[in-house]
PATORBA-881001 format. One record per residue: x negated, y, z of N, C-alpha, C in turn; residue in three letters. Coordinates in steps of 0.001 Angstrom, whole numbers, padded with zeros to 6 digits, always signed. Layout:
<nodes>
<node><n_x>X</n_x><n_y>Y</n_y><n_z>Z</n_z><ca_x>X</ca_x><ca_y>Y</ca_y><ca_z>Z</ca_z><c_x>X</c_x><c_y>Y</c_y><c_z>Z</c_z><resn>ALA</resn></node>
...
</nodes>
This chain:
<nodes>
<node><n_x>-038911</n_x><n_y>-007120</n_y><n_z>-020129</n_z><ca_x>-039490</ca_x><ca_y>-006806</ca_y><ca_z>-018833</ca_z><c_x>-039167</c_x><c_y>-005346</c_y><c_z>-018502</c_z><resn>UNK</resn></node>
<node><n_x>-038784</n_x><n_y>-005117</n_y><n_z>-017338</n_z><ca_x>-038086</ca_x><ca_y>-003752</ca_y><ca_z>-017003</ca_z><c_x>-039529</c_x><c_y>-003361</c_y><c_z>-016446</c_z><resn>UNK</resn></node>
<node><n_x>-039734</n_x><n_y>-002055</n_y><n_z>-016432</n_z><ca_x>-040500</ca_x><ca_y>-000947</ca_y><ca_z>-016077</ca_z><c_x>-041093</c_x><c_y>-001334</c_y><c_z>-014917</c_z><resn>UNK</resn></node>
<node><n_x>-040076</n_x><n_y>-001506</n_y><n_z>-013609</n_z><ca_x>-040294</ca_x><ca_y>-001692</ca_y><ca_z>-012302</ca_z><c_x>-041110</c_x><c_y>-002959</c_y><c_z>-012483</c_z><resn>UNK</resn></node>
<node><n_x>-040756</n_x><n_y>-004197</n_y><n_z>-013524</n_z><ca_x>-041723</ca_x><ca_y>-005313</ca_y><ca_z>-013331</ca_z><c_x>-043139</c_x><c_y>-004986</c_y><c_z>-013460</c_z><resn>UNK</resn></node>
<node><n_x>-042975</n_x><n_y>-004132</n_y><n_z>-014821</n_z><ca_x>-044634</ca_x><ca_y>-003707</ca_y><ca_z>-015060</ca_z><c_x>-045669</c_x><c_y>-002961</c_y><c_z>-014526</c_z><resn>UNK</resn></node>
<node><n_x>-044629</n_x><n_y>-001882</n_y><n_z>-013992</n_z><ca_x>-045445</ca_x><ca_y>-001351</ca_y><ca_z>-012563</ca_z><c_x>-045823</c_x><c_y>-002133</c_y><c_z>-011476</c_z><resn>UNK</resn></node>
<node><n_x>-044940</n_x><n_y>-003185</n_y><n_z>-011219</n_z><ca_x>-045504</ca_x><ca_y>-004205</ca_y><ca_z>-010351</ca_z><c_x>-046694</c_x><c_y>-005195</c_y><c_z>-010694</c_z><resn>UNK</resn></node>
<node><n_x>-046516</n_x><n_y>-005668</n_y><n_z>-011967</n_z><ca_x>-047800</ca_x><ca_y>-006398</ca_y><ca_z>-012968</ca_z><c_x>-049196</c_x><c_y>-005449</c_y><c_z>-012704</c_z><resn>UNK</resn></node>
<node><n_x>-048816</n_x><n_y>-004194</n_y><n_z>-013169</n_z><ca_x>-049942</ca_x><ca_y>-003538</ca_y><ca_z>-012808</ca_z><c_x>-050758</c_x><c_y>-003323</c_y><c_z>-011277</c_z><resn>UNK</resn></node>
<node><n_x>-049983</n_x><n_y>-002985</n_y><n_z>-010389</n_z><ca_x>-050862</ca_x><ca_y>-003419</ca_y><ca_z>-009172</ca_z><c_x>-050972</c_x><c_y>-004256</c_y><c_z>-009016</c_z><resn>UNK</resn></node>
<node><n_x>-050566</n_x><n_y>-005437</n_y><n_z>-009009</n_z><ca_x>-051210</ca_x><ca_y>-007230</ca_y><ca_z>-008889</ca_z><c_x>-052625</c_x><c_y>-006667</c_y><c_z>-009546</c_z><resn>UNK</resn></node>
<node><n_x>-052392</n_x><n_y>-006217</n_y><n_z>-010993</n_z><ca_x>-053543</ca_x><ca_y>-006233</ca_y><ca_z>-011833</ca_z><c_x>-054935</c_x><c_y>-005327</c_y><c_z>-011399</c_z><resn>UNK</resn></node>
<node><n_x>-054381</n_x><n_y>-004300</n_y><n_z>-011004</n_z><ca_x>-055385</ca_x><ca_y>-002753</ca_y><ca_z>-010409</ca_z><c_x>-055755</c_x><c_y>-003609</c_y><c_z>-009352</c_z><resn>UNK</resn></node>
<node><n_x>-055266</n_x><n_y>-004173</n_y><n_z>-008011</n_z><ca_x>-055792</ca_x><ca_y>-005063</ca_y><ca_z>-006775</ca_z><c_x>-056656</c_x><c_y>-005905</c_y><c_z>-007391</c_z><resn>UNK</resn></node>
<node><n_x>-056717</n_x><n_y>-006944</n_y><n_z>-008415</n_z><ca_x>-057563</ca_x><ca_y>-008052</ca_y><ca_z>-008480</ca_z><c_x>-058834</c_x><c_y>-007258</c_y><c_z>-009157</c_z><resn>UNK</resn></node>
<node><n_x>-058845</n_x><n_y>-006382</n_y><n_z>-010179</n_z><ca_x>-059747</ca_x><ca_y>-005711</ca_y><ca_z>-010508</ca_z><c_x>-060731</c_x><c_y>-004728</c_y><c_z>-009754</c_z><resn>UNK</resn></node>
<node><n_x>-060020</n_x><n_y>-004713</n_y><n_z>-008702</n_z><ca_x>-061102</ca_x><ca_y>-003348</ca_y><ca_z>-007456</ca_z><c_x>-060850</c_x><c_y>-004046</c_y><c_z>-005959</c_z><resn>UNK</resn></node>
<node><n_x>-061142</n_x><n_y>-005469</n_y><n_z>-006274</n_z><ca_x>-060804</ca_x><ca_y>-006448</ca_y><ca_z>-004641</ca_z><c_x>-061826</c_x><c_y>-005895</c_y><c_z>-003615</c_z><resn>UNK</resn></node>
<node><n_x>-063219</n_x><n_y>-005704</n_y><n_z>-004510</n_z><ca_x>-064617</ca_x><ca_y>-005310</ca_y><ca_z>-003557</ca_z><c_x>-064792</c_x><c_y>-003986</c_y><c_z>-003675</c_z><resn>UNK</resn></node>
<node><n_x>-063522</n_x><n_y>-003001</n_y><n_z>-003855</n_z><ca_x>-064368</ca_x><ca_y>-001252</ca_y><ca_z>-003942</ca_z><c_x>-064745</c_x><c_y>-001039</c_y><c_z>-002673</c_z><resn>UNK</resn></node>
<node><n_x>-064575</n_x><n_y>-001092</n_y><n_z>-001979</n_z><ca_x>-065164</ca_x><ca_y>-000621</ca_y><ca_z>-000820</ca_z><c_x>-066410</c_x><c_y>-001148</c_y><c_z>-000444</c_z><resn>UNK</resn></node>
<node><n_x>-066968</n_x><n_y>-001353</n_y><n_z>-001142</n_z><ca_x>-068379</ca_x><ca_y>-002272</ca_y><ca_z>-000882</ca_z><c_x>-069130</c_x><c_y>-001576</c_y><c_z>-002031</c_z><resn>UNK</resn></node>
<node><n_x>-068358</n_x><n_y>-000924</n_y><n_z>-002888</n_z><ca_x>-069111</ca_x><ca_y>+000050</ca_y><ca_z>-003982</ca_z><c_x>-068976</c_x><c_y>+001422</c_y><c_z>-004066</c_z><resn>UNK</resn></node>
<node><n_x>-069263</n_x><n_y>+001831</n_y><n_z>-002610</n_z><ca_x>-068836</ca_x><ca_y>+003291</ca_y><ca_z>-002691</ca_z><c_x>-069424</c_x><c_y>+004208</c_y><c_z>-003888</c_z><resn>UNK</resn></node>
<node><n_x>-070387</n_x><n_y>+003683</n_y><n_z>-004646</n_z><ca_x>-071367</ca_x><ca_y>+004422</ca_y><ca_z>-006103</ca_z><c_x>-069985</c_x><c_y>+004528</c_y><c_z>-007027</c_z><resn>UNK</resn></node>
<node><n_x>-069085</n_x><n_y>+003455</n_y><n_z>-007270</n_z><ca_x>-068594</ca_x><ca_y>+003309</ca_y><ca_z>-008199</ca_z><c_x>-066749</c_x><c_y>+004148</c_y><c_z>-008317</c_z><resn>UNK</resn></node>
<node><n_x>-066818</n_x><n_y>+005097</n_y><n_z>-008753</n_z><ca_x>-065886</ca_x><ca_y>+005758</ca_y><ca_z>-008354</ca_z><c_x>-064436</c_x><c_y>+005749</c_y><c_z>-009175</c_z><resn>UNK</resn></node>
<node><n_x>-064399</n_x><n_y>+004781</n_y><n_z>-010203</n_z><ca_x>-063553</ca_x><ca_y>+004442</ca_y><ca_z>-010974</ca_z><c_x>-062836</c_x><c_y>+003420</c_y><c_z>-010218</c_z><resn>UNK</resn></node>
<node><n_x>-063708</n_x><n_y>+002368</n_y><n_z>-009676</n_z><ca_x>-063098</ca_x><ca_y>+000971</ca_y><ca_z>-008604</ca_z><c_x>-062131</c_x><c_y>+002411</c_y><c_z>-007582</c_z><resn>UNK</resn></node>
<node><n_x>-062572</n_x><n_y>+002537</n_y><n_z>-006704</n_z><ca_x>-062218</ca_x><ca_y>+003677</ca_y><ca_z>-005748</ca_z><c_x>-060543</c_x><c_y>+004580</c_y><c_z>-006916</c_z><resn>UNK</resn></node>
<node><n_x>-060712</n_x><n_y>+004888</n_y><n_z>-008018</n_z><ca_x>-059517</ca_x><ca_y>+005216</ca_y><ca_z>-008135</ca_z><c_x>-059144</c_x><c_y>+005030</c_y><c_z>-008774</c_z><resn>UNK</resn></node>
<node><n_x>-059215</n_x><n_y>+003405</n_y><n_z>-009153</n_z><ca_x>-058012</ca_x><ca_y>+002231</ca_y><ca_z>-009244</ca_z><c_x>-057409</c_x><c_y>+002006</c_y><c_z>-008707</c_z><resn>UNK</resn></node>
<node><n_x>-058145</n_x><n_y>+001454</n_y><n_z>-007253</n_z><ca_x>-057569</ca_x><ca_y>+000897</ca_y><ca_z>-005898</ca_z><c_x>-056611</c_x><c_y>+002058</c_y><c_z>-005320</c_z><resn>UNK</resn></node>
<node><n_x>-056489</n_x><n_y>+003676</n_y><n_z>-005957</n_z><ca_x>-055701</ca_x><ca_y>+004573</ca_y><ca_z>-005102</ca_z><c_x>-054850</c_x><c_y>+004479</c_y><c_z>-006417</c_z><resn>UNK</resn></node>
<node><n_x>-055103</n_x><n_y>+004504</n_y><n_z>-007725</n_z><ca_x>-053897</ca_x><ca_y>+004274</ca_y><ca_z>-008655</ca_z><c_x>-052683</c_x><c_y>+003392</c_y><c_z>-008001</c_z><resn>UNK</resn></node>
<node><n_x>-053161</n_x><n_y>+002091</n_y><n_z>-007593</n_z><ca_x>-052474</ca_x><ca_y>+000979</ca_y><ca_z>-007587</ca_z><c_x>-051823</c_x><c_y>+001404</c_y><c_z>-005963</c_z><resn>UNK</resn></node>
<node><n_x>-051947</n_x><n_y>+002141</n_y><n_z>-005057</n_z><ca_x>-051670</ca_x><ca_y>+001920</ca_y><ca_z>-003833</ca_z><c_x>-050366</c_x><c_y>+003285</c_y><c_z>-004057</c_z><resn>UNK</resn></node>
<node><n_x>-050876</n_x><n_y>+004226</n_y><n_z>-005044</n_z><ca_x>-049870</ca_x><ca_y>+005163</ca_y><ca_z>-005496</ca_z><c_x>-048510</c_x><c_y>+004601</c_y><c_z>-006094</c_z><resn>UNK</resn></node>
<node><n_x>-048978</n_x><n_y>+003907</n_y><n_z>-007411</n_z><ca_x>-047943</ca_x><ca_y>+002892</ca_y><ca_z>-007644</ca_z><c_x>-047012</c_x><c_y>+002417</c_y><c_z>-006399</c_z><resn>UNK</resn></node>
<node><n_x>-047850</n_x><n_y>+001614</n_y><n_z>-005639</n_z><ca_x>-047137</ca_x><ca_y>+000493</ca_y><ca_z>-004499</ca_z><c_x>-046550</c_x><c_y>+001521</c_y><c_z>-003278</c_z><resn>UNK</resn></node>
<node><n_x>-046347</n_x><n_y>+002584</n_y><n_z>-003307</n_z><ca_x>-045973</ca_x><ca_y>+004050</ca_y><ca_z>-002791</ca_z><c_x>-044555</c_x><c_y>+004660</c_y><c_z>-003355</c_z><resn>UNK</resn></node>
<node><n_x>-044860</n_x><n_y>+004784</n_y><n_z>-004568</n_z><ca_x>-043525</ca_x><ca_y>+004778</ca_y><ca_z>-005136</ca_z><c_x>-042577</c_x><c_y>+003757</c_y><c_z>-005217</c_z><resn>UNK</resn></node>
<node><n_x>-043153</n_x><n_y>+002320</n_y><n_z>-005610</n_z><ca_x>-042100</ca_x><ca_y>+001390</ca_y><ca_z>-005778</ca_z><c_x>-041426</c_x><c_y>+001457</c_y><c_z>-004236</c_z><resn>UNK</resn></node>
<node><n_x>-041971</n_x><n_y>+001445</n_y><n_z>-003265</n_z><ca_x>-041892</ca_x><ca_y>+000899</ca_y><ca_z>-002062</ca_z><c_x>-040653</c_x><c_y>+002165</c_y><c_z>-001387</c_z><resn>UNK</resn></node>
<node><n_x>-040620</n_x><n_y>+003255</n_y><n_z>-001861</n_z><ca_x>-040121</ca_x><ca_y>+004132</ca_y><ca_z>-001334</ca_z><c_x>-039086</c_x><c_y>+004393</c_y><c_z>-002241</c_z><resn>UNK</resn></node>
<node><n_x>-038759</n_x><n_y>+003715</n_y><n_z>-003248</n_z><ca_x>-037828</ca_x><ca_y>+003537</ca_y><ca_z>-004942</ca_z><c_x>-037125</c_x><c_y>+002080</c_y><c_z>-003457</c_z><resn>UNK</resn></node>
<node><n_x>-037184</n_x><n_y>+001604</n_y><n_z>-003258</n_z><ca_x>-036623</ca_x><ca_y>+000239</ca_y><ca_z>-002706</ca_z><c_x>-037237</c_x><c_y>-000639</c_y><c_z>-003236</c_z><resn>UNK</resn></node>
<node><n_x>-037907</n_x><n_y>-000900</n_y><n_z>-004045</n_z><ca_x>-038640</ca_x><ca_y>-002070</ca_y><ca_z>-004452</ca_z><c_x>-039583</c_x><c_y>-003019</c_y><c_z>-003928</c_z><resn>UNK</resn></node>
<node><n_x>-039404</n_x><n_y>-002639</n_y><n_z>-002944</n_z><ca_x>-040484</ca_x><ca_y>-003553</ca_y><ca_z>-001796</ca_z><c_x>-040657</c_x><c_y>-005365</c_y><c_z>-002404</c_z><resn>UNK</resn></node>
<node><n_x>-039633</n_x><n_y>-005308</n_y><n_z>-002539</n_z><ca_x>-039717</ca_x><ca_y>-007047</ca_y><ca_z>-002818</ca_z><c_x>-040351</c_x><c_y>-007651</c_y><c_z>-004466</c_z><resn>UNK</resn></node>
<node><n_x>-040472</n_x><n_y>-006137</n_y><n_z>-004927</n_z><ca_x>-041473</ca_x><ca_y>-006725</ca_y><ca_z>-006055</ca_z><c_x>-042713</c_x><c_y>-006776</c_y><c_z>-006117</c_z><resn>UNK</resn></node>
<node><n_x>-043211</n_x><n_y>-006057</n_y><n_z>-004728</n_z><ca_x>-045191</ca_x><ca_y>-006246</ca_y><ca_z>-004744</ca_z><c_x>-044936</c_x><c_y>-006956</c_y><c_z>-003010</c_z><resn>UNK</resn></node>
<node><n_x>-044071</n_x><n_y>-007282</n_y><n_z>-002176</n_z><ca_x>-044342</ca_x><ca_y>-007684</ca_y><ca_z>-001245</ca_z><c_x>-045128</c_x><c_y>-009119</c_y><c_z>-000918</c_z><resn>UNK</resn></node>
<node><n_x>-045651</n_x><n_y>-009546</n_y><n_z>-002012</n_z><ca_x>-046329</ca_x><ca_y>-010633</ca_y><ca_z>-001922</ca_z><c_x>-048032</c_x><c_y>-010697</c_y><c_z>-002088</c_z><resn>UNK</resn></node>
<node><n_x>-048068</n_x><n_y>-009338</n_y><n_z>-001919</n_z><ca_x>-049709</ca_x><ca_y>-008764</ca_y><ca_z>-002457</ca_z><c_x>-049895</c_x><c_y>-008111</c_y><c_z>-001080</c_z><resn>UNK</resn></node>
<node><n_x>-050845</n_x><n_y>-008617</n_y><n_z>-000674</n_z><ca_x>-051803</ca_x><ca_y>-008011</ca_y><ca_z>+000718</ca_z><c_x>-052086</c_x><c_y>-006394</c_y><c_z>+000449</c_z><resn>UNK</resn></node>
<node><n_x>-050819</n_x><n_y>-005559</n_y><n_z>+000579</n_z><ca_x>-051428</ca_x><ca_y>-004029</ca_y><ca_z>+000292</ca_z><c_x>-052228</c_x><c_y>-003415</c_y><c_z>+001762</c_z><resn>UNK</resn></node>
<node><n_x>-053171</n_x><n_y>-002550</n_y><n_z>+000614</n_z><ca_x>-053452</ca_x><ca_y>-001245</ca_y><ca_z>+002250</ca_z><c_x>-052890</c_x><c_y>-001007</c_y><c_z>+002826</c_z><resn>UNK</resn></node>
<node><n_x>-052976</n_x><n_y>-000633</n_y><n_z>+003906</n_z><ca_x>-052387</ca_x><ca_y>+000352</ca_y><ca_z>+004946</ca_z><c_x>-052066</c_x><c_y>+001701</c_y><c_z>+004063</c_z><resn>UNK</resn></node>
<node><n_x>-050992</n_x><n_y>+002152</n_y><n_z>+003685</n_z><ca_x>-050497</ca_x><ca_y>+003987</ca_y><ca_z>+003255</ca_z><c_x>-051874</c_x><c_y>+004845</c_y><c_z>+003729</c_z><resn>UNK</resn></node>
<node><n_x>-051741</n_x><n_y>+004721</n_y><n_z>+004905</n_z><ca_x>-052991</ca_x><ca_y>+005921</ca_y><ca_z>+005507</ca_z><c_x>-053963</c_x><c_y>+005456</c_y><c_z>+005776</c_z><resn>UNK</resn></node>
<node><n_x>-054750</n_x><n_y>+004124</n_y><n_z>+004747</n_z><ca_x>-056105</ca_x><ca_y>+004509</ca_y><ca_z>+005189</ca_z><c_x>-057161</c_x><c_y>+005039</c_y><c_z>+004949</c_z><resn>UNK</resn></node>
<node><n_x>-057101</n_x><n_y>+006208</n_y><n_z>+004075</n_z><ca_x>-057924</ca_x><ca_y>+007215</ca_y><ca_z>+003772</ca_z><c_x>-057431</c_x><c_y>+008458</c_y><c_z>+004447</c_z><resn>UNK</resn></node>
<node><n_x>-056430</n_x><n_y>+008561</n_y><n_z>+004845</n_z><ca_x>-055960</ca_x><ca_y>+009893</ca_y><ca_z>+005069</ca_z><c_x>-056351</c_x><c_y>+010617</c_y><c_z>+005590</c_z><resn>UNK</resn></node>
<node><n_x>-056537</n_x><n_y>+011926</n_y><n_z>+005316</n_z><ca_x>-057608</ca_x><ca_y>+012807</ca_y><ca_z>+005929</ca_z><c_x>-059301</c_x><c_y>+012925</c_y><c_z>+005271</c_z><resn>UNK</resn></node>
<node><n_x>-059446</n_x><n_y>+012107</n_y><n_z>+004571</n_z><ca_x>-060487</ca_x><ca_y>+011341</ca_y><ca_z>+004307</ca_z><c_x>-060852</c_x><c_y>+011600</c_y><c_z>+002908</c_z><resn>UNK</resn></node>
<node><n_x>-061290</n_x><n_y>+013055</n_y><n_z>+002747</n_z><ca_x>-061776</ca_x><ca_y>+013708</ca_y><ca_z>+001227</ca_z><c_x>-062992</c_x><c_y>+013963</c_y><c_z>+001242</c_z><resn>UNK</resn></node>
<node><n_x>-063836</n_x><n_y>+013790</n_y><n_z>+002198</n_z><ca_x>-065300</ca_x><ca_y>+014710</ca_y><ca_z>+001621</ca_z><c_x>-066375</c_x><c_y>+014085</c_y><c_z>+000996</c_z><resn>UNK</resn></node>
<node><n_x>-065931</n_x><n_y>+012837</n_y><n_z>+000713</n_z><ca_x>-067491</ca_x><ca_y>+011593</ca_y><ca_z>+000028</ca_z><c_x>-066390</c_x><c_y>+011121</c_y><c_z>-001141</c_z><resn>UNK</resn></node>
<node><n_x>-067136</n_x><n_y>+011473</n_y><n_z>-002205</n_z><ca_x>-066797</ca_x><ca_y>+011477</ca_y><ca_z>-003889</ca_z><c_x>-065595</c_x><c_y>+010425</c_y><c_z>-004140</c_z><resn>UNK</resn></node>
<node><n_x>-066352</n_x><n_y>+009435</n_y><n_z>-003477</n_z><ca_x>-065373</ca_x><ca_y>+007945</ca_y><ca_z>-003351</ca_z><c_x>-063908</c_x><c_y>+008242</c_y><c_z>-002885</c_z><resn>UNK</resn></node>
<node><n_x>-063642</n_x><n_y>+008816</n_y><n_z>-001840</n_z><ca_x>-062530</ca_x><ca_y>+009191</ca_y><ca_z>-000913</ca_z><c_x>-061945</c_x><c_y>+009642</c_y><c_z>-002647</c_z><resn>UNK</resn></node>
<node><n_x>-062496</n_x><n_y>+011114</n_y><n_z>-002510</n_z><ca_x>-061952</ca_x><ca_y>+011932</ca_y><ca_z>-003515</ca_z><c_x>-061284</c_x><c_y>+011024</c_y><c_z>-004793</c_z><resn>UNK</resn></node>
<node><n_x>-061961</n_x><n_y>+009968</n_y><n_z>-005318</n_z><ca_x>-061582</ca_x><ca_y>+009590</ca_y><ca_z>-006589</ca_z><c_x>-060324</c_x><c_y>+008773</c_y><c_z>-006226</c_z><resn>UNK</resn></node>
<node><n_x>-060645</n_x><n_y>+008002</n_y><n_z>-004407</n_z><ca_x>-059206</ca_x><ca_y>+007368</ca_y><ca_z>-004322</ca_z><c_x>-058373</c_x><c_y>+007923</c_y><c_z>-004301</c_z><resn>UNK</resn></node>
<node><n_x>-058162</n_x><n_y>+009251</n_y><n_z>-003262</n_z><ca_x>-056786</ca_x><ca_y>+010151</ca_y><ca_z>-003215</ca_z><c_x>-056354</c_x><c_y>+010747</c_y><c_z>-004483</c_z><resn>UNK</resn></node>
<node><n_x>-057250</n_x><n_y>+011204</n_y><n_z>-005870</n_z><ca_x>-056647</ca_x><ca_y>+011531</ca_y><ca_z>-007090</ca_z><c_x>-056138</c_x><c_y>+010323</c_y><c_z>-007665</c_z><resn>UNK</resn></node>
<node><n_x>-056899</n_x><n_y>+009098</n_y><n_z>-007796</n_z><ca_x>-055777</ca_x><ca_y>+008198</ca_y><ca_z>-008273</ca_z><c_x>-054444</c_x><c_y>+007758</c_y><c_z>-007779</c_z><resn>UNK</resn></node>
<node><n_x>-054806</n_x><n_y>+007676</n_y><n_z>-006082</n_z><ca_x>-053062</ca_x><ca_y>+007648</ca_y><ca_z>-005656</ca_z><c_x>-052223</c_x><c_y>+008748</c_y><c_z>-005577</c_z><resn>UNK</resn></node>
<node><n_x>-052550</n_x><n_y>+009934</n_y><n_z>-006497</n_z><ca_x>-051558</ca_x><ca_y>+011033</ca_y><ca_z>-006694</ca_z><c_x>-051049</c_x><c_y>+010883</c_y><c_z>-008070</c_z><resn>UNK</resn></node>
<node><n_x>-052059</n_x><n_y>+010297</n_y><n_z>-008903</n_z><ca_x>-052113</ca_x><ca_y>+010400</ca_y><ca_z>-010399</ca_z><c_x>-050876</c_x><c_y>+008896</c_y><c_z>-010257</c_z><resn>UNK</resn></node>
<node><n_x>-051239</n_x><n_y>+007621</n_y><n_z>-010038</n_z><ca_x>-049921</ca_x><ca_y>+006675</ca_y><ca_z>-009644</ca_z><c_x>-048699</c_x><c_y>+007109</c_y><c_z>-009019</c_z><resn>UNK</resn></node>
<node><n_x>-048998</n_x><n_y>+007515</n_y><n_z>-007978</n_z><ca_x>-047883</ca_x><ca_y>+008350</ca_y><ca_z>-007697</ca_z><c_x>-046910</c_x><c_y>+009428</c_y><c_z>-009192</c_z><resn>UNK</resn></node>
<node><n_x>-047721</n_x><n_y>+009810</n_y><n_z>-009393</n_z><ca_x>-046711</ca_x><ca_y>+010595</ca_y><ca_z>-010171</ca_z><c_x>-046255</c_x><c_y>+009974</c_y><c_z>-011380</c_z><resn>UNK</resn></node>
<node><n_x>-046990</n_x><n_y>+009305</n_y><n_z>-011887</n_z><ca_x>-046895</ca_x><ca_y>+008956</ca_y><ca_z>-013003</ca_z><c_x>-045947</c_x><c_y>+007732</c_y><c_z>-012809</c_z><resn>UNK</resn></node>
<node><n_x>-045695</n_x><n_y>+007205</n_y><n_z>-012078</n_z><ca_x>-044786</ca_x><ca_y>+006174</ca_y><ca_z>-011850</ca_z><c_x>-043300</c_x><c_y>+006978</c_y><c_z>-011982</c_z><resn>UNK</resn></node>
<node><n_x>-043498</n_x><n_y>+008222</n_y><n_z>-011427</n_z><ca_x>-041929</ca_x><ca_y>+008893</ca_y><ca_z>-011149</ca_z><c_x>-041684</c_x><c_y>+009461</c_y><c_z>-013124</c_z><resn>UNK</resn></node>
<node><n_x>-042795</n_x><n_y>+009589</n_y><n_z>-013355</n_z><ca_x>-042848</ca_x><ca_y>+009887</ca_y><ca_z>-014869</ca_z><c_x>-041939</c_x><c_y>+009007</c_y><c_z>-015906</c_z><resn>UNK</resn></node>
<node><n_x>-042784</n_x><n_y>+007839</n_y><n_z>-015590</n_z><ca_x>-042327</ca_x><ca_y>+006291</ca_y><ca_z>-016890</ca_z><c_x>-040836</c_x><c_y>+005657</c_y><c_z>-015879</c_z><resn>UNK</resn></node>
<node><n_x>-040347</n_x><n_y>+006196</n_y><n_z>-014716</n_z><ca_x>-039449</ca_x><ca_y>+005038</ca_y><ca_z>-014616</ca_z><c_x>-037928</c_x><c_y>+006323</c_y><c_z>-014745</c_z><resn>UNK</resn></node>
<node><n_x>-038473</n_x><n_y>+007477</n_y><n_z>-015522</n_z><ca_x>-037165</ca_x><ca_y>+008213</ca_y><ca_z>-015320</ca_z><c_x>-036463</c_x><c_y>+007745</c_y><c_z>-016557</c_z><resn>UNK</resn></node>
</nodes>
């Protein structure tokens, strides 16, 4: 299994695990999963890989954007920086 698959395995996986974060704004780990996995689906997507998560109902890119001042926000935008990078990390 190449890298790009498993990064893709993994957001399938991060999405089914944090389907209801937004309904748990307390829980701030759901919140930055759901930005892990959208970081991930950020890089692949901008790598060309679109066609390996295009079958998963993703977020909208910007729908937090702007959107730091309630803990929750915060934990999503560090996880979709922390995916983000770390994707550019494991697929060099």
């Amino acid at each position: 299994m190449s890298v790009i698959d498993k990064l893709a395995g993994l957001v399938e996986q991060l999405y089914e695990e944090s389907e209801n974060y937004s309904e748990n704004p307390s829980d701030a780990q759901l919140w930055f999963n759901r930005g892990y996995a959208n970081g991930i689906a950020s890089f692949l997507n901008a790598r060309g890989y679109t066609d390996k998560i295009n079958h998963l109902k993703l977020d909208a890119e910007d729908l937090y954007h702007g959107e730091q001042v309630m803990e929750w926000h915060k934990a999503y935008h560090h996880g979709f920086e922390m995916g983000l990078r770390e994707s550019g990390e494991v697929f060099r």
